[in-house]
C-alpha positions in Angstrom: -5.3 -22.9 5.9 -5.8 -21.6 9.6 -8.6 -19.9 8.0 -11.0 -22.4 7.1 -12.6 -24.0 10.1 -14.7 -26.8 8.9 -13.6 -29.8 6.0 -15.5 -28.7 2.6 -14.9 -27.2 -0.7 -13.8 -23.3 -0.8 -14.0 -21.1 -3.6 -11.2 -18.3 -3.3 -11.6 -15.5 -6.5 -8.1 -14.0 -7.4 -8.0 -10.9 -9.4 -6.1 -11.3 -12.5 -5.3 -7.6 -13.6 -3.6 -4.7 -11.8 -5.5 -1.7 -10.0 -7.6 0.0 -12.0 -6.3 2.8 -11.3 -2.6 3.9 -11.7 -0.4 6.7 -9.9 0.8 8.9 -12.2 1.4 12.6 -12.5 -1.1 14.8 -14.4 0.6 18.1 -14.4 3.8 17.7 -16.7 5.0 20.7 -18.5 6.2 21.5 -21.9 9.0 24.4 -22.5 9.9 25.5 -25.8 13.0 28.2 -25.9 16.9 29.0 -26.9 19.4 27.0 -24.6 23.6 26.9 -24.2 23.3 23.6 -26.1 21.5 20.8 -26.8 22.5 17.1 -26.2 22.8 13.9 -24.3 26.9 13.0 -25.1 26.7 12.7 -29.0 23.5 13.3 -29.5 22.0 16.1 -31.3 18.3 16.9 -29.1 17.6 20.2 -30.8 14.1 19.7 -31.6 13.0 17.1 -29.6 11.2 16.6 -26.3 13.6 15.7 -23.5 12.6 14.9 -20.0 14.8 16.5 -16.9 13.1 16.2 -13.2 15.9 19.1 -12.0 18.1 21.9 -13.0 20.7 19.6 -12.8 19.6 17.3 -15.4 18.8 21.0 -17.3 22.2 21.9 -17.2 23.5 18.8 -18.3 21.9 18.8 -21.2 20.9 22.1 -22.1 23.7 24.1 -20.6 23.8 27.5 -18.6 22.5 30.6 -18.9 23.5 33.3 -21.2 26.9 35.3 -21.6 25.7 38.7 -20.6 27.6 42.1 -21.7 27.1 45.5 -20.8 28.0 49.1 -21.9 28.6 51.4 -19.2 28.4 55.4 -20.3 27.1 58.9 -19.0 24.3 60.1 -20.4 22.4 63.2 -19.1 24.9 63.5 -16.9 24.4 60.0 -15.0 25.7 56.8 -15.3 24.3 54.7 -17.3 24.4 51.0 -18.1 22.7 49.2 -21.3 22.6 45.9 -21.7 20.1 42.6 -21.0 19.4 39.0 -23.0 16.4 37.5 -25.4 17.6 34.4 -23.5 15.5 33.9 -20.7 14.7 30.0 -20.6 17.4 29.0 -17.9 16.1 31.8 -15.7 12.7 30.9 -16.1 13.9 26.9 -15.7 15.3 28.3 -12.5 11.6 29.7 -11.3 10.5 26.6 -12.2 12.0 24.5 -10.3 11.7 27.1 -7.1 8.4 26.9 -6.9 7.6 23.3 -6.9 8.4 22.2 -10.3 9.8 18.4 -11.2 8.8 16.5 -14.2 9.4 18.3 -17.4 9.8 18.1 -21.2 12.2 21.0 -22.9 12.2 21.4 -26.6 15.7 23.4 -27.5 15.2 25.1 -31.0 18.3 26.6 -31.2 21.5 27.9 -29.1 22.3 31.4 -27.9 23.7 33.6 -30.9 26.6 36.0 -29.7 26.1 38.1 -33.4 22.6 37.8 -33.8 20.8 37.8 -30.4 17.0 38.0 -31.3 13.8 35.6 -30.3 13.0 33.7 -33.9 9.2 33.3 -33.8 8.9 30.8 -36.5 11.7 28.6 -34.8 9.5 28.8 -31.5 6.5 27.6 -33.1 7.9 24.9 -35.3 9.3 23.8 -31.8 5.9 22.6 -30.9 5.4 19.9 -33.1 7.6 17.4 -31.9 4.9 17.7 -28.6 2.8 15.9 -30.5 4.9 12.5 -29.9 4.7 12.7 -26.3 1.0 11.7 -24.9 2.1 12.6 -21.4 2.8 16.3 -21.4 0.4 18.2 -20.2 0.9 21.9 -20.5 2.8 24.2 -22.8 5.1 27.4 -22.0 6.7 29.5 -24.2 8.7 32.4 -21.6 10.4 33.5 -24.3 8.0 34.6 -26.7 7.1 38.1 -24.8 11.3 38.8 -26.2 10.2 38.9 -29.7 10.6 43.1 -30.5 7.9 44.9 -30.9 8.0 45.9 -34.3 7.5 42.0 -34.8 4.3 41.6 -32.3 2.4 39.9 -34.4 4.8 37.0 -34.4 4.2 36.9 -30.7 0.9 36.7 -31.3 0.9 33.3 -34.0 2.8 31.8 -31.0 0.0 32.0 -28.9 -2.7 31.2 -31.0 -0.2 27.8 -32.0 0.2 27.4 -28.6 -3.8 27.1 -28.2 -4.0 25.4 -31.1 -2.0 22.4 -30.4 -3.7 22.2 -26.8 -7.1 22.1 -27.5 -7.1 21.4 -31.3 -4.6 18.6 -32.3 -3.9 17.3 -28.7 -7.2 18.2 -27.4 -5.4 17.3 -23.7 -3.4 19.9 -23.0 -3.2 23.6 -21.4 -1.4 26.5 -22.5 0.1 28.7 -20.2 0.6 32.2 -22.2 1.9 35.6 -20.5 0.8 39.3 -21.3 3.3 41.1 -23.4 5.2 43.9 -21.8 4.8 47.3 -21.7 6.7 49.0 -24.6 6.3 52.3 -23.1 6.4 53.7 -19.3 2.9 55.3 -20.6 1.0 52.2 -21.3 -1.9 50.8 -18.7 -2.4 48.0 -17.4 -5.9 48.2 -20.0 -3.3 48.7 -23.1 -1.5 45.6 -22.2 -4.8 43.2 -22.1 -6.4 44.8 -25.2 -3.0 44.3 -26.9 -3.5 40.5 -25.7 -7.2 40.1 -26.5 -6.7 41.5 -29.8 -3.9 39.0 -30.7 -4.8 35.9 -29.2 -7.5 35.1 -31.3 -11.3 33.4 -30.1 -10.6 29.5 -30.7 -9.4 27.2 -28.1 -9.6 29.7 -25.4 -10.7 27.5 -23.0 -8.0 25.3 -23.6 -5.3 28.2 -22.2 -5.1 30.5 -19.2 -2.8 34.0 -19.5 -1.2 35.1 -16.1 -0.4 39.0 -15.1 1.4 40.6 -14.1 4.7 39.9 -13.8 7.3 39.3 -11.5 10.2 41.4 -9.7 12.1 38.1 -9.2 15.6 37.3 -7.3 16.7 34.6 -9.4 19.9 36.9 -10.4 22.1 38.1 -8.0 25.3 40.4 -7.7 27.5 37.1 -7.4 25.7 36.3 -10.8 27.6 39.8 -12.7 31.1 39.8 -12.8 34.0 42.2 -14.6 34.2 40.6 -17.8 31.0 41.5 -18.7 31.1 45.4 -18.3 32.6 47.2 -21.2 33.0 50.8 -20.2 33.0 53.6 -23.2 36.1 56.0 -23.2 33.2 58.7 -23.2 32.7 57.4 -19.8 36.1 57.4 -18.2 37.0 60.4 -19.4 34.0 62.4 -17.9 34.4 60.6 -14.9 35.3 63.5 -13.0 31.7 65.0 -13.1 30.4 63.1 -10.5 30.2 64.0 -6.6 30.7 60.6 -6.0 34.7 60.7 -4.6 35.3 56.5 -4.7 33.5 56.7 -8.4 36.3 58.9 -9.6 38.8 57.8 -7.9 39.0 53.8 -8.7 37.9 54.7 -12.3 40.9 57.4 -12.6 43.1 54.7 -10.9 42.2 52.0 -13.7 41.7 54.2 -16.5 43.4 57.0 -16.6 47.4 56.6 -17.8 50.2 58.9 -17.7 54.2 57.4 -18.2 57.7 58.5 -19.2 59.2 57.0 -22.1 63.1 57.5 -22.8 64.6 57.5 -26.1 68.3 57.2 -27.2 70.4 57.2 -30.5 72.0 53.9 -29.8 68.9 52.1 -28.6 66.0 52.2 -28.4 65.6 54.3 -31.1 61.4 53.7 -31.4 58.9 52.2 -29.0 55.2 51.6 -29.8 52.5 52.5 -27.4 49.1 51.5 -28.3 49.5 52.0 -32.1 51.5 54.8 -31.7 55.1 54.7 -32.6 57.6 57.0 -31.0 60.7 57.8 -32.6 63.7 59.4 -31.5 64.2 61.9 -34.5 60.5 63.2 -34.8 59.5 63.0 -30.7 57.8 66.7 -30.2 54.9 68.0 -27.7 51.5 67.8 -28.9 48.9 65.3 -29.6 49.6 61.8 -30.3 48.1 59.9 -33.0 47.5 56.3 -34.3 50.3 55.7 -36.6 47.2 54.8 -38.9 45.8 58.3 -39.1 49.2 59.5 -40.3 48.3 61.7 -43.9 44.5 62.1 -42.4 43.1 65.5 -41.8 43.4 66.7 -38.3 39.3 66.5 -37.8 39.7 63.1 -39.2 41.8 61.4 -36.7 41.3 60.2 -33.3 44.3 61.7 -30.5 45.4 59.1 -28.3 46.7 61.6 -25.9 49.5 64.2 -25.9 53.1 64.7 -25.2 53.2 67.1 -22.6 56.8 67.5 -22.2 60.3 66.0 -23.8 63.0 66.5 -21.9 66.5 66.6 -24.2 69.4 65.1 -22.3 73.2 66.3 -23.6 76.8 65.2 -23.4 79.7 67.5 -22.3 79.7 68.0 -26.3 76.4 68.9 -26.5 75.2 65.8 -28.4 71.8 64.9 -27.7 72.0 61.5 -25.6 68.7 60.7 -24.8 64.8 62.1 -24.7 62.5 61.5 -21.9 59.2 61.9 -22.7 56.1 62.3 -20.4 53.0 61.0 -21.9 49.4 61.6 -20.7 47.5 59.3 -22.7 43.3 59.8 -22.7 41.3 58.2 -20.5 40.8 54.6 -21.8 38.7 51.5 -20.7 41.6 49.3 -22.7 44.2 50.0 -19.5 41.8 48.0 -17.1 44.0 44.9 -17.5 42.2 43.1 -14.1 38.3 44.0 -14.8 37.1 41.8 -12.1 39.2 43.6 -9.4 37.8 47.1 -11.2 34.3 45.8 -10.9 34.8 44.4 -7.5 36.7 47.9 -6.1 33.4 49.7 -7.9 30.7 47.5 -6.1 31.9 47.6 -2.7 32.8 51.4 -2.5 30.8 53.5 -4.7 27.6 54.6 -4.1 26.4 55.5 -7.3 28.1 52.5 -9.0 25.7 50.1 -6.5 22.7 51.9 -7.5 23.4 50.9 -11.4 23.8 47.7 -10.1 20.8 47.3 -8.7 19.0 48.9 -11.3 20.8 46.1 -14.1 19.8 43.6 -11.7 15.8 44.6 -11.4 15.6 44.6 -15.5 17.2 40.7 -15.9 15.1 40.0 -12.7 11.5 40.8 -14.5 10.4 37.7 -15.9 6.7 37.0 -16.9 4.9 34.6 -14.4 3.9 31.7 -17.0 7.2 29.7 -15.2 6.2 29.9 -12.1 2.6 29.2 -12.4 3.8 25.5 -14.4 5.7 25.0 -11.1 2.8 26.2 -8.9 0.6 23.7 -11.2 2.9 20.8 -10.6 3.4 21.6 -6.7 -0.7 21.5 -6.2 -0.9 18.2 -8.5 1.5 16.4 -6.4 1.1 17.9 -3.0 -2.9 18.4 -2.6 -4.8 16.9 -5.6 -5.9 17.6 -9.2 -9.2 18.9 -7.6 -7.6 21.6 -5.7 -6.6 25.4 -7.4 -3.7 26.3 -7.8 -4.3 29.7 -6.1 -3.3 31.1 -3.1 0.3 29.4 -3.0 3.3 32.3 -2.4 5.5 32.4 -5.2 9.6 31.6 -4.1 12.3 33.7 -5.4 9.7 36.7 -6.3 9.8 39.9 -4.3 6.9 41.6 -6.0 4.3 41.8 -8.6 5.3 45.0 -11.5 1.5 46.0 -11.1 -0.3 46.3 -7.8 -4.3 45.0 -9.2 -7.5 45.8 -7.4 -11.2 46.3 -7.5 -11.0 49.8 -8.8 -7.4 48.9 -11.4 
């Protein structure tokens, strides 16, 4: 009452409804792609829109990141490893979230396939759907739709155009975040690329969509990310090994792969012992090749040596009885000896030169991912930190070293 300074009657108004206006966020992201797994305890969320804030939450429930595998053989005379994943949502979760992202929806439409490995463009797109129940999402990303092969480009290309479709045509309230397709040959121009995207992505909605290039040398993968188990070296390989210069290269891979042992065989006991599918007997033991005991009755050109006998040594009693045979065995270089491939891997990484430099080269390929990611986290960052009204341009990028295309006036 101290306010009132006089007796009377006061009229005091007392607003019956909330602010107007209420906080919320207005840049919440949608992604659509292939995950570990896909549920909160027994619940099945393939299919449907789940909100995480962090990686944590992602992991949870969605899982890790792929199983990766490797082949590792010389070609042209230098060492050469094959190998990468379709899979790319967990690393593009990752660049998400490590440039500003929080609030997001993820739609899981299926798990990683270990036999079939390949980007289904129809399960993609019927992934966007279910976005239609949930009024707050405002943008859209597909990273894994640049994965889909090339002789199946076209599918890449109804993703986008659904992509723009649900945004500006069904939803009307949305933004689609779409990314250039790769190059499919070390030939093509940064031109090819965007008339490969023009001519696919259609004239409706456009202005309901923005397409980022180029992409991104990232460092979301590290060496601590590779480890042994996923290197699968070809016999090929360790048994040319000794054509390189490079002396810890050869040396560690003879050490692991290469095999040589005696054997002894005796009348009484033990009359046969089996080596890698190869049985040796104590009546028929001779130098020469060995075989699989599977080839036996197949044509010489038709079988596959194992290794060779180089010596068997007959040890004789005062009667001249044949006691025992000692046999020494060189068996071909194999990968199937390395019994400890984390401690081959690790004795490759930290001394061989050229072993490093395949490293790095396995790590650049998972490490290009298209920008789309980032930009949703960039998005977010600028919503929450500066205002709707403000670009988001001119923000670095975290965990990206470089752009794959350097773009000027005159590119």
């Amino acid at each position: 009452m101290g306010e009132y300074k006089t007796p009377g009657v006061y009229i005091k108004e007392k607003n019956a409804f909330g602010n107007s206006v209420v906080e919320a966020e207005t840049a919440i992201p949608a992604f659509i792609g292939y995950t570990e797994k896909a549920e909160n305890g027994n619940d099945e969320l393939k299919n449907i829109p789940w909100k995480i804030s962090s990686m944590t939450e992602f992991v949870k429930y969605f899982g890790g990141a792929p199983d990766l595998k490797f082949d590792v053989d010389i070609a042209d005379n230098q060492l050469n490893i094959s190998g990468d994943s379709v899979y790319t949502l967990y690393y593009n979760m990752v660049l998400f979230f490590a440039n500003g992202g929080s609030t997001c929806y993820v739609v899981s439409v299926g798990k990683y396939s270990k036999e079939n490995p390949l980007i289904d463009a129809d399960e993609l797109i019927a992934g966007i759907k279910p976005l239609e129940l949930v009024r707050e999402i405002t943008m859209v990303v597909i990273p894994e739709a640049v994965n889909i092969k090339e002789e199946k480009k076209e599918k890449y290309e109804h993703i986008q155009t659904g992509m723009l479709a649900h945004c500006g045509g069904t939803m009307q309230n949305r933004f689609a975040l779409l990314d250039i397709y790769p190059k499919t040959k070390d030939t093509t121009t940064i031109e090819g690329q965007v008339d490969v995207f023009w001519g696919g992505v259609g004239s409706g909605y456009l202005s309901y969509g923005a397409a980022y290039f180029p992409w991104l040398n990232t460092s979301v993968l590290s060496e601590r990310d590779l480890n042994g188990e996923m290197f699968s070296w070809s016999d090929n390989a360790c048994a040319q090994i000794e054509k390189f210069t490079d002396p810890a290269l050869v040396e560690i891979v003879k050490a692991f792969c290469w095999k040589s042992e005696e054997l002894e065989l005796k009348p009484n006991g033990p009359k046969e012992i089996e080596k890698f599918g190869h049985t040796f007997k104590f009546g028929e033991v001779e130098e020469g090749k060995i075989y699989a005991d599977e080839d036996a009755g197949k044509d010489e050109e038709n079988k596959k040596a194992l290794g060779k006998i180089e010596k068997v040594e007959e040890i004789k009693d005062n009667t001249g009885a044949v006691t025992s045979k000692k046999i020494k065995i060189a068996w071909n270089p194999s990968f199937s000896y390395v019994t400890d491939k984390q401690a081959f891997h690790q004795a490759l990484s930290s001394s061989s030169v050229l072993y490093k430099q395949a490293i790095k080269g396995v790590l650049a390929k998972l490490n290009l991912l298209p920008p789309s990611a980032a930009m949703a986290g960039i998005y977010t960052m600028v919503d929450r930190s500066r205002g709707v009204w403000k670009a988001p341009a001119n923000v670095t990028l975290n965990y990206v070293n470089s752009v794959t295309e350097d773009i000027d006036d005159d590119a």
